[in-house]
Every structure is written in structure tokens, then in C-alpha cells.
C-alpha positions as CSV (number, residue, x, y, z in Angstrom):
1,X,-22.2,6.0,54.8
2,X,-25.2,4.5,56.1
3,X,-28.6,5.5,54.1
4,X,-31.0,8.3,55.4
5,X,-32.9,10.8,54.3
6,X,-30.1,13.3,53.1
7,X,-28.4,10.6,51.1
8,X,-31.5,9.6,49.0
9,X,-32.4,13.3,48.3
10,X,-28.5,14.2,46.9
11,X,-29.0,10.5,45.1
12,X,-31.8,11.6,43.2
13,X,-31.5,13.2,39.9
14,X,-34.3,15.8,40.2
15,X,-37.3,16.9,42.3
16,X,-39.6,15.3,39.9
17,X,-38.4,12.1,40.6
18,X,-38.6,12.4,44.1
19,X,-42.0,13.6,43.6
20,X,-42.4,10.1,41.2
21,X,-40.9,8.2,43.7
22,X,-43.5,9.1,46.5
23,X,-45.8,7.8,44.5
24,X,-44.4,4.6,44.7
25,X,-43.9,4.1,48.4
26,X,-47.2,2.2,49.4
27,X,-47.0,-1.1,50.3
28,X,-49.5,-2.5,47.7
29,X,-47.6,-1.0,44.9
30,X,-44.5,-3.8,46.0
31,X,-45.9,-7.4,46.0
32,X,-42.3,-8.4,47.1
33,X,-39.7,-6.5,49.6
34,X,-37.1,-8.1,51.0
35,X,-34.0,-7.6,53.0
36,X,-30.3,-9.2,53.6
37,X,-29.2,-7.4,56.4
38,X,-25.7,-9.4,56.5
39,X,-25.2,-8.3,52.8
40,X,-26.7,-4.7,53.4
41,X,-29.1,-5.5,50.5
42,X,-32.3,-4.7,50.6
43,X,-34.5,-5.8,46.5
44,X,-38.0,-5.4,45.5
45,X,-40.7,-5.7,43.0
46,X,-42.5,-2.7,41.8
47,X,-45.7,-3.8,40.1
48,X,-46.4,-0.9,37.4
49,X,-49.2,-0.9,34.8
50,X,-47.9,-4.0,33.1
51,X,-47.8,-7.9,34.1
52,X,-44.0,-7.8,35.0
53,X,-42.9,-6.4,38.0
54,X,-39.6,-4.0,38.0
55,X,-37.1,-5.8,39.8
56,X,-35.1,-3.1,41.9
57,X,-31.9,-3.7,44.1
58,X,-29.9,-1.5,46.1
59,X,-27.0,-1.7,48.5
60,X,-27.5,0.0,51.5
61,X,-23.8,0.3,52.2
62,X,-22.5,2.2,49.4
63,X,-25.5,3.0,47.9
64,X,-25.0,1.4,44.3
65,X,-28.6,0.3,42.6
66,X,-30.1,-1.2,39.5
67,X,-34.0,-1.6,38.1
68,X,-35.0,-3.6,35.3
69,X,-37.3,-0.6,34.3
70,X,-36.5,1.5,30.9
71,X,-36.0,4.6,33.0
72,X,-33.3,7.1,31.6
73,X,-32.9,8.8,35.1
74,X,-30.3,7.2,37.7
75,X,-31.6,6.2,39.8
76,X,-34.9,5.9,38.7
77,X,-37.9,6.5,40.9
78,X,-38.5,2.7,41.8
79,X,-34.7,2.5,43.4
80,X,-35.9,6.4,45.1
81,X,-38.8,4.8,46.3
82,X,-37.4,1.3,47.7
83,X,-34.9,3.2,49.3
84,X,-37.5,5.7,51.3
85,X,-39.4,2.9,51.9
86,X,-36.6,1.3,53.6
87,X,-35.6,4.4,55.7
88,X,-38.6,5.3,56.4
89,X,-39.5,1.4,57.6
90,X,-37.0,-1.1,57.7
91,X,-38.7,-3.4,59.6
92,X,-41.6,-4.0,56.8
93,X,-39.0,-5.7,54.8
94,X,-38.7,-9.3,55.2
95,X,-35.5,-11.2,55.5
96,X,-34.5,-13.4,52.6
97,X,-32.1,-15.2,50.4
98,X,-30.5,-13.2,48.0
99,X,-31.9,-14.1,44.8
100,X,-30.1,-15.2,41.7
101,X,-31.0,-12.1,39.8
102,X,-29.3,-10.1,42.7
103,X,-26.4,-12.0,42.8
104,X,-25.5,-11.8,39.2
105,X,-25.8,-8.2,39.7
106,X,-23.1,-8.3,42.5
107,X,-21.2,-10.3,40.0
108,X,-21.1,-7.7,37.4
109,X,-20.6,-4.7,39.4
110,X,-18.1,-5.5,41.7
111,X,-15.5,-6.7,39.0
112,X,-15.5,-2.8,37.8
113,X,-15.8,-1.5,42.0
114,X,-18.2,0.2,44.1
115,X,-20.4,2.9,43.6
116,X,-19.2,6.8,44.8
117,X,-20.4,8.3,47.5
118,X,-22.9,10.8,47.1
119,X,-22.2,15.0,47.8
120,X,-24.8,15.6,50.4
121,X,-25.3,19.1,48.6
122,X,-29.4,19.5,47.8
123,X,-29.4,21.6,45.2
124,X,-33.3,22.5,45.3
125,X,-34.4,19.0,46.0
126,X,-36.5,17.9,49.2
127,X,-37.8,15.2,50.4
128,X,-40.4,17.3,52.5
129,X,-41.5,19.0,49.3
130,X,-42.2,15.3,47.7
131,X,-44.2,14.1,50.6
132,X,-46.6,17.6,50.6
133,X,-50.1,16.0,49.7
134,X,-52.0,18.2,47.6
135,X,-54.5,20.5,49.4
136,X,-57.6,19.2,50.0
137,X,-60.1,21.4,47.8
138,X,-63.5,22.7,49.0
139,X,-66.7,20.6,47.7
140,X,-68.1,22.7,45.0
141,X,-71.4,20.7,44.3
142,X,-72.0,22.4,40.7
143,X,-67.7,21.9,39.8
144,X,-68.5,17.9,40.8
145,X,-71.8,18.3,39.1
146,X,-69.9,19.3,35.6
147,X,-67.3,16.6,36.4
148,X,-70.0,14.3,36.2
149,X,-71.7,15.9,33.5
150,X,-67.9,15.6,31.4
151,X,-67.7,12.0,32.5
152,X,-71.1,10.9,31.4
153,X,-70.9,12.8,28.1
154,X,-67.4,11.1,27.5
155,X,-68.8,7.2,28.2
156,X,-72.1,8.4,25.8
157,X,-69.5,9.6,23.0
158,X,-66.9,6.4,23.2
159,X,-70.4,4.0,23.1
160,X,-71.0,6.3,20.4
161,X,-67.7,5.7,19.0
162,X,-67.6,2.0,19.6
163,X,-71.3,1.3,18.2
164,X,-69.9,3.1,14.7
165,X,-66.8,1.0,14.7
166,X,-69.0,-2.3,15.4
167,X,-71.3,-1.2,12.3
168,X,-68.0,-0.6,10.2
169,X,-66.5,-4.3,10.9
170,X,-69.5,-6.1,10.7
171,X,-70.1,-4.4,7.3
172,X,-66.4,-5.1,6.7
173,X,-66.7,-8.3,7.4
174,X,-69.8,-9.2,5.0
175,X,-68.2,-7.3,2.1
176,X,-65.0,-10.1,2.7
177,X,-67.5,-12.6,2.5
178,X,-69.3,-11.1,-0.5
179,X,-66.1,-10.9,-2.8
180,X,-64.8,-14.3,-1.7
181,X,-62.0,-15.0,1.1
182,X,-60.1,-16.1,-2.0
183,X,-59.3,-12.8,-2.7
184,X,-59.0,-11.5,1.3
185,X,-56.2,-14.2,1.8
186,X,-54.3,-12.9,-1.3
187,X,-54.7,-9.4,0.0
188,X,-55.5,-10.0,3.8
189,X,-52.3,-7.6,5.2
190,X,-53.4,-4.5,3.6
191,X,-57.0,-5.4,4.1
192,X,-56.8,-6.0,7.6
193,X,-54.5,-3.3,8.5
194,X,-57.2,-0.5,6.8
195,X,-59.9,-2.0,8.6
196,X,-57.6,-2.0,11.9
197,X,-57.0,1.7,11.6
198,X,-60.7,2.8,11.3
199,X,-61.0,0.7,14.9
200,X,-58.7,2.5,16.5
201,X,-60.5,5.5,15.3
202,X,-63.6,4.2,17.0
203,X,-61.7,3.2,20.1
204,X,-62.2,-0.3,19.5
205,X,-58.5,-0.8,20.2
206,X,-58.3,-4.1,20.9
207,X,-60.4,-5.2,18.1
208,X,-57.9,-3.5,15.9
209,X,-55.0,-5.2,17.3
210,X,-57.1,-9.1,16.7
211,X,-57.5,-7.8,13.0
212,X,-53.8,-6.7,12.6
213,X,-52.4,-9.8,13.8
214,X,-54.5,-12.1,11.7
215,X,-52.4,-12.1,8.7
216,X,-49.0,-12.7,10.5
217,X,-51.4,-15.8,12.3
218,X,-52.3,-17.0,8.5
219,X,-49.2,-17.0,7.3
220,X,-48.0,-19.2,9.9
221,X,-50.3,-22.3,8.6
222,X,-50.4,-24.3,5.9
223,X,-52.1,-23.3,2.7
224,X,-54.7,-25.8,3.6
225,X,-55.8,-24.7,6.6
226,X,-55.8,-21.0,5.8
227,X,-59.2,-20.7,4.3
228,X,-60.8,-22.4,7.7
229,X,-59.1,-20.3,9.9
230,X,-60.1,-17.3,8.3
231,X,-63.7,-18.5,8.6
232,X,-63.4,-19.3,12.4
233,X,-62.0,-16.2,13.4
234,X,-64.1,-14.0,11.6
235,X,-67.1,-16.0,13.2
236,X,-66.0,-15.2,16.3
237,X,-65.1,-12.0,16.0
238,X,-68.9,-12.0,14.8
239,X,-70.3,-13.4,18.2
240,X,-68.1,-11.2,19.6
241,X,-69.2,-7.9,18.3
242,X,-73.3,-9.6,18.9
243,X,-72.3,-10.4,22.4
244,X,-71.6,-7.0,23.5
245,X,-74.1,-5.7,21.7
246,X,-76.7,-7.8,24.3
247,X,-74.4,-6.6,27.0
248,X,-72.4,-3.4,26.5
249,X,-71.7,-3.1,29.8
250,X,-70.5,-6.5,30.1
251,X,-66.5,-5.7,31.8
252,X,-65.2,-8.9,29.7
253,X,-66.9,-8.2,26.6
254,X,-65.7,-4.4,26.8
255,X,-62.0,-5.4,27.8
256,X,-62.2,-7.9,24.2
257,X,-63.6,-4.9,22.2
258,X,-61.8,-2.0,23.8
259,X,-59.1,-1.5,26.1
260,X,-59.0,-3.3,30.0
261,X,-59.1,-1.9,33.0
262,X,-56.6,-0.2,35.1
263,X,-55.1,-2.5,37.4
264,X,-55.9,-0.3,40.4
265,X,-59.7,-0.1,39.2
266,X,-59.1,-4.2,39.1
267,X,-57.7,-4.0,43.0
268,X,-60.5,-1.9,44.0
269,X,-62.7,-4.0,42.5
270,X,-64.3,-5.9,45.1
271,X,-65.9,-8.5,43.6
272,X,-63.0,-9.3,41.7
273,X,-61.6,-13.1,41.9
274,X,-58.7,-13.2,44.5
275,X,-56.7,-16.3,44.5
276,X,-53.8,-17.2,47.4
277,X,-52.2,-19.9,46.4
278,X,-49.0,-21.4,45.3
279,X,-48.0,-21.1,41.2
280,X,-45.1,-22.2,38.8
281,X,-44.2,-20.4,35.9
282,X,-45.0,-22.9,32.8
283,X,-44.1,-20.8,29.9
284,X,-43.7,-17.6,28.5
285,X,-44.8,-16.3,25.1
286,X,-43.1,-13.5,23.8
287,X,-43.9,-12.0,20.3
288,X,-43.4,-8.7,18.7
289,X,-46.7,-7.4,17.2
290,X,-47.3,-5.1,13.8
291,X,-48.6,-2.2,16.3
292,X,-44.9,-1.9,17.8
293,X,-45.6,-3.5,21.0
294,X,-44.0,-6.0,22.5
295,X,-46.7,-8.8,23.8
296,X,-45.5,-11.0,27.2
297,X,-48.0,-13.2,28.2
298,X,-46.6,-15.3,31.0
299,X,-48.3,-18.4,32.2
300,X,-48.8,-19.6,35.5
301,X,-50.5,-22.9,37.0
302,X,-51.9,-23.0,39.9
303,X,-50.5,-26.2,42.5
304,X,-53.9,-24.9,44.8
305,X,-56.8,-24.3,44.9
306,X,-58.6,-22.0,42.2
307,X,-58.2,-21.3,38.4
308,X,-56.4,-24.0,37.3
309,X,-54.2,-21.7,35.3
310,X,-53.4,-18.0,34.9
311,X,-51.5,-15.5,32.4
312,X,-49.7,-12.5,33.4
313,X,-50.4,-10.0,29.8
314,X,-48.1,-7.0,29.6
315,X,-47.5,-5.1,26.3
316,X,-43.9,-2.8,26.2
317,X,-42.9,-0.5,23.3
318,X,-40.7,-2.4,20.7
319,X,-38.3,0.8,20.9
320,X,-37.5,0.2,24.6
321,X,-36.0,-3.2,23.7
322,X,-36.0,-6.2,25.2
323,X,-36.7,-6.4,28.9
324,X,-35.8,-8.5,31.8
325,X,-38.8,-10.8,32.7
326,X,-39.5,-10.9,36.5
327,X,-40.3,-14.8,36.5
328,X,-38.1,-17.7,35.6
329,X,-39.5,-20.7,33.7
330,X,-40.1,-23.5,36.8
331,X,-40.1,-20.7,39.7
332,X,-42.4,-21.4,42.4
333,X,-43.6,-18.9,44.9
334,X,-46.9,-18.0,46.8
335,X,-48.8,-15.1,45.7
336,X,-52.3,-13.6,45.6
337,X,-53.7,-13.1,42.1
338,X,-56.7,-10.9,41.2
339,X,-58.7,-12.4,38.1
340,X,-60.2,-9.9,35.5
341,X,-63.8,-10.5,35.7
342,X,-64.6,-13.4,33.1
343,X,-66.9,-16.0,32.8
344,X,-63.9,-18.6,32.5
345,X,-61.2,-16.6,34.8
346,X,-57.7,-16.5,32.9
347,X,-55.8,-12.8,33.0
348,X,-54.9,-11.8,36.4
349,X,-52.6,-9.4,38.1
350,X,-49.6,-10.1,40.7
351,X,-51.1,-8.2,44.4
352,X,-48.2,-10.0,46.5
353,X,-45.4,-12.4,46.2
354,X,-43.4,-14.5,48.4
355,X,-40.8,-16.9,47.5
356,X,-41.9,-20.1,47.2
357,X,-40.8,-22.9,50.4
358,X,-38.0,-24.4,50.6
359,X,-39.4,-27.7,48.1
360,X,-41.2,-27.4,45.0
361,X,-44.9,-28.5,45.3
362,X,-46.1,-31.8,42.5
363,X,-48.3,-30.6,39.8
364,X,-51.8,-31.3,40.2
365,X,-53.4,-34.4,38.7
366,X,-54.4,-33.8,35.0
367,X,-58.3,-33.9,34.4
368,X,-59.5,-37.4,33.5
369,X,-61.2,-38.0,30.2
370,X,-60.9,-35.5,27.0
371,X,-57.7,-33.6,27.4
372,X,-59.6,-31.0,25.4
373,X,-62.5,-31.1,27.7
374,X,-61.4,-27.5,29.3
375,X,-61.1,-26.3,25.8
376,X,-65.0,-27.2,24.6
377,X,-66.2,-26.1,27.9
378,X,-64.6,-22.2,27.6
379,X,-66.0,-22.3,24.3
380,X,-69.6,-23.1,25.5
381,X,-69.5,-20.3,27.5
382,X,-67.3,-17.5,25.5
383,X,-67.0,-18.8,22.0
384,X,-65.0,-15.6,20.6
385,X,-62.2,-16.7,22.5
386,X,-59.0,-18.4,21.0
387,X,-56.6,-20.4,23.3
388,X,-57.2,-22.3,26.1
389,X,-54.1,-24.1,28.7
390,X,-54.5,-27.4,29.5
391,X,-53.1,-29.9,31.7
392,X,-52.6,-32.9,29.5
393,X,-52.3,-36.7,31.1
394,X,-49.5,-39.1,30.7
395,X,-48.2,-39.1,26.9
396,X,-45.4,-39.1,24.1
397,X,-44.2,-37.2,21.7
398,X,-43.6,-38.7,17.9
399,X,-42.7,-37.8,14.4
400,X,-45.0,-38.7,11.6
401,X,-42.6,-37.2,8.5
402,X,-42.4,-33.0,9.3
403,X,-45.3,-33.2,11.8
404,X,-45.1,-33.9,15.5
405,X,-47.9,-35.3,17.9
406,X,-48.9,-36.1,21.4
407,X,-50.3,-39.3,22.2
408,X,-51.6,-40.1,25.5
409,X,-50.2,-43.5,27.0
410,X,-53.7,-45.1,26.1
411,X,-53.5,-44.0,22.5
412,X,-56.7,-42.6,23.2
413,X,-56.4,-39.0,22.2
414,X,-53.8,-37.5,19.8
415,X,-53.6,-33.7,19.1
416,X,-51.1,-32.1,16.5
417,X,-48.5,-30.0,17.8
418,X,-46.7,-26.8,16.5
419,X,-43.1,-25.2,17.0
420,X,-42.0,-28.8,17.7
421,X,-39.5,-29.2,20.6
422,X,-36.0,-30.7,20.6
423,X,-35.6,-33.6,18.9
424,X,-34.3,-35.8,22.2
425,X,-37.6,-35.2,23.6
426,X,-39.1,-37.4,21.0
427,X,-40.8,-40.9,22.3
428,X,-39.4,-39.3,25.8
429,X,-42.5,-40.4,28.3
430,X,-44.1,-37.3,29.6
431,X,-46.3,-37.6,33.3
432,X,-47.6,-33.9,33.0
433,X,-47.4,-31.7,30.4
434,X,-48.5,-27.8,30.6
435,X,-49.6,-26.6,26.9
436,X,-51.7,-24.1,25.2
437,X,-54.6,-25.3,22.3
438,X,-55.4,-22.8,20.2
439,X,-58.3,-25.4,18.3
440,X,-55.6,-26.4,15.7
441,X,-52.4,-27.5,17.4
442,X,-50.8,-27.6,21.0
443,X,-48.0,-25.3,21.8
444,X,-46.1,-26.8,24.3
445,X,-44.9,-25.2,27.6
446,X,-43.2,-27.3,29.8
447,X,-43.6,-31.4,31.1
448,X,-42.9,-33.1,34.4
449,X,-41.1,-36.3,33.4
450,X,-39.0,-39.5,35.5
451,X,-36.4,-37.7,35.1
452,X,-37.9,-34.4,36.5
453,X,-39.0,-30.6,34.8
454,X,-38.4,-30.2,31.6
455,X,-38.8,-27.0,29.2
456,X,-40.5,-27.7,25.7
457,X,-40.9,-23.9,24.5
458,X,-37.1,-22.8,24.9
């Protein structure tokens, strides 16, 4: 039965889905559509509020589906949605490969057999009824005139909020350092997670979430090194706080202190960064934080023009467990990036996506000089910030007792690293190699060696 109108409507679980799934059939909300019209497949990428795309896949022929979203309807409103789009316009879909992700999809679901055909009852739902746009209302200049009243009163009362939780933490902060960081680092959990709470309570929400994770960061390092760290975070957290104070309306400086902005805000933004260019996926960092969020930073370096590098943040409820990432470690494709406005660009979002060609693109060259150059120059200009990717030149890896180090060829720079890779990498010779410094120790994403790409972080 070939797929119309009738057939999505008796597909879909409820009206309100239909009504969610409207929602989703614009063009900019899919950076990726695509279509195998000898498979009757059509697959998508949904970009949500998150860094990760929803991968969605249906069959056209018998109308089976799957999404990587956490979605307890079937089908959810991203498989509605790709669907109408593809009804509606089948022609805006691009032919393609089927990817790998497809395919082990096919695998799976045609060992237990195809999907059933829908009853083409409707049952109260309507596609006509999703699509009606709400009614345009009359101008009533004193209703906009108390929206705007509402709005400025709510900005005045979280400024409000956010000056009292600045106050709080700086005051925390000198009381640490008053009683002696002795005593903080034998009590830092329970510390930092009261102070965290009163931030939230001033909507300083991601200043609560830097102070939560401190202790789990601490714990991490040696006893030596504990004491410093402390020190240099709570420094910067410091400059931080008298930054914004200088600036409060400073986008960058309220995205570090509060929450960021939407990422349709960041679309409409127009003088927001836009980058076209190929990328390769050069790590991923996945950590589960004391919040219950999930963080998935994903790291991308640019093989163009631009920001040498870019990260992908997206933050998921621990409770919807783990969730299929839309990138794979050394996937190339093109794809227009918009930057969060920053004085050193870094966060971005996905507009578009194409596959990449049919050969990879080489790496850039690696900066000349101080590998660590990039580093001191981000902390010039926004000193409250922690990590930093960097491209680092020709190298090795060695073991010096439980530590591990990269040397560059000329034995002119070494750096510490930590999580050491695989022990066969040792005294392997590395071209490139993509890594994060955090102003202690590398963390080591992925290398371009003789032998070709290889993976440090898995």
C-alpha cells in the first residue's frame, strides 16, 4: 500500500501527535533528508533542542519505522512528520546511499518480518485538523503593551535574581578561603552541592552545575594537585562572576552564568557565526553528571575554512538511558554550523548536513610553534574558561612508570596525558593528533598516523 495521506493519519497514535508532528515539517527543522527510491526508503535527521539529531527511517512500502528519540508513542511524531514531509514533497528529498545505521535496522527487522498494514479507519484523527494555523488575533495595543510590561518585569526580576546569587558565591567563595581549602577539600561534596542549590534558586543554573561537578573533577587528580586546582577554578569562577558584572548583557557571559539560548533564537540570530564547511567527528565525551543529566559533548574539526574546531553540547535525562549518537567517530560530511556568540567561537549547532564526498578530506596542518599556543590565547581573552582542542604536530606517546606523555618528534614540547590509551599505541608515531587540554593534561581524541585514523578515547 503505497503511503498517502489516509495511511499516515490511521498510523498515528493520536491527534496530538499529528498536531506535534506539524510542527516538525519545515525544512530547517531536518538538516538531513534523504531518499532510496529503489529500496522505498526514505531517513532523516530531526534536529530538536539538543546537539544530536533524531535519526528517523521509514519504509515507504509497508510502512515499518524507527527513531532514535525517547518517544513512548509509535510512531513518534518525527516518523509522522518525515512521512508528511515526504507525501506532501517527495521531490525535496535527495537521493542517497543507505546509510549503515539504516541498514542495521533492515537487518534487525526483517529477521522477525514486516510491519502490518494499517486499518484506514480514522477514529477522530485528521490531518486537516493538524495543519489548521491558529487564528490570527486582532492587535490590541494595551494586551502587547502588558506583554511587554510582563516581559520586562520578568528580565528585571531574574537580573534581580542573578545579582543575589553572584553576591551569595562570591561570599561563598571568600568564606572557603577564610577557613582554609584544607578543610573545603575534606568536605568539598556537601559544600559544593549546598552552594549549588542556592544557584539554582537564583537561576544561575549553569553556575550550579560548574560547582556540582567540581568534586567529582577533584577526585579525579592526585592528592597533589588537588589543592591548585581548587585555587584555579575558584579564580575563575571569580573573573567570571566580575566579568558579567562589567557586561550583564554580554550573550557569552550570560550563557556561562545562566542557561543558553534557544537554538531557534541562535538561527535567528543574524549576526551569529555561520560556517559551511567540511568536519570529522574527532571524539566524543560522554559523562553522566550529579544533576541527573546525561552530558554529550561531540567534537568536530573543521578540514575548511573557519573555527578550527567545534563541539556539539546536548544534555539528556539519565532516566531515558542511553541514546544513539547521530555521528560516528571519523565520519565526514559537509554541513553549516552556527557558532554561539563568543569571543573564541567553540559551541555551535548542526543547520544542514550532507554526507560527506565520496574520499575523506587530510586534516589540516597543525599550527607551528607552541602546541599550546591556542590554549594561552583563549585564555587571554576569556580566562574563566577550562578546556581548549588542539591540533598537536608530529609526536609519540611513552610511559614514564604509571604516567603517559606526548612528545613532539623535536622533543621540544611534552604535555602529560590522562585516561591513557591502549598500550600498542605506545612509541606508535603520530602525524596529527586531535586532543582536548584542560591546563593539566591532554585527553586524547583521535590521531592520523602511516598507517591511517586511529581512535585514542574508545
Amino acid at each position: 500500500m503505497p503511503l498517502t495521506h489516509d495511511v499516515i493519519t490511521a498510523l498515528a497514535p493520536d491527534q496530538s501527535s499529528l498536531k506535534a508532528a506539524n510542527g516538525l515539517t519545515k525544512a530547517s527543522k531536518w538538516p538531513l533528508r534523504e531518499i532510496s527510491t529503489a529500496d522505498q526508503l526514505i531517513w532523516g535527521e530531526c534536529q530538536g533542542s539538543g546537539a544530536n539529531p533524531y535519526r528517523t527511517v521509514v519504509d515507504t512500502g509497508d510502512h515499518g519505522y524507527k527513531c532514535t528519540c525517547p518517544s513512548r508513542k509509535f510512531p513518534c511524531k518525527h516518523a509522522l512528520a518525515l512521512m508528511w514531509m515526504y507525501v506532501d514533497d517527495p521531490q525535496a528529498f535527495q537521493q542517497g546511499n543507505v546509510p549503515e545505521w539504516v541498514n542495521d535496522w533492515l537487518g534487525r527487522r526483517r529477521t522477525s518480518g514486516a510491519a502490518t498494514k494499517p486499518e484506514l479507519s480514522r477514529t477522530g484523527k485528521s490531518l486537516t485538523a493538524a495543519r489548521i494555523p491558529v487564528a490570527e488575533k486582532t492587535e490590541d495595543p494595551q494586551a502587547e503593551s502588558r506583554r511587554k510590561a510582563a516581559a520586562e518585569k520578568r528580565e528585571k526580576d531574574t537580573r534581580a535574581a542573578l545579582i543575589a546569587a553572584a553576591d551569595d558565591l562570591e561570599q561563598w567563595i571568600a568564606d572557603q578561603l577564610r577557613t582554609g581549602l584544607a578543610g573545603f577539600l575534606d568536605d568539598c561534596s556537601n559544600r559544593c552541592r549546598a552552594i549549588a542549590a542556592r544557584l539554582v534558586d537564583g537561576k544561575a543554573q549553569a553556575l550550579a552545575g560548574r560547582l556540582d561537578e567540581l568534586p567529582a573533577r577533584i577526585i579525579k587528580l592526585p592528592t597533589e594537585e588537588r589543592l591548585e586546582t581548587v585555587l584555579q577554578e575558584l579564580g575563575k569562577i571569580v573573573l567570571l562572576l566580575r566579568a558579567w558584572r562589567s557586561a550583564p548583557e554580554d550573550k557569552e557571559l550570560r550563557r556561562a552564568i545562566s542557561t543558553s539560548e534557544t537554538r531557534d533564537s541562535l538561527i535567528d540570530n543574524q549576526d551569529a557565526l555561520k560556517v559551511t564547511s567540511r568536519w570529522e567527528v574527532v571524539g566524543e565525551d560522554i559523562s553522566t553528571r550529579r544533576d541527573g543529566l546525561v552530558s554529550q559533548a561531540t567534537w568536530l574539526m573543521n578540514l575548511g575554512k573557519g573555527p578550527a574546531f567545534a563541539v556539539l553540547l546536548d544534555y539528556i535525562p539519565a532516566s531515558l538511558g542511553k541514546r544513539a549518537s547521530a555521528f560516528a567517530p571519523g565520519e565526514q560530511f559537509e554541513a553549516e554550523l552556527i557558532f554561539y556568540p563568543a569571543r573564541a567561537p567553540l559551541r555551535a549547532v548542526l543547520a544542514t548536513r550532507q554526507p560527506g564526498g565520496e574520499n575523506d578530506l587530510p586534516w589540516p596542518a597543525a599550527p607551528e610553534g607552541d602546541p599550546l599556543q591556542p590554549f594561552l590565547i583563549q585564555q587571554d581573552i576569556a580566562p574563566w574558561t577550562s578546556e581548549t582542542p588542539l591540533l598537536l604536530p608530529n609526536g609519540r606517546l611513552f610511559r614514564s612508570g604509571k604516567a603517559v606523555w606526548w612528545q613532539s618528534s623535536d622533543e621540544a614540547h611534552t604535555l602529560p596525558v590522562q585516561d591513557a590509551p591502549a598500550q600498542q599505541f605506545a612509541g606508535m608515531e603520530l602525524n596529527q593528533t586531535a586532543a582536548l587540554w584542560d591546563g593539566r593534561r591532554l585527553r586524547l581524541f583521535s590521531a592520523r598516523t602511516d598507517w591511517g585514523r586511529v581512535q585514542l578515547d574508545d
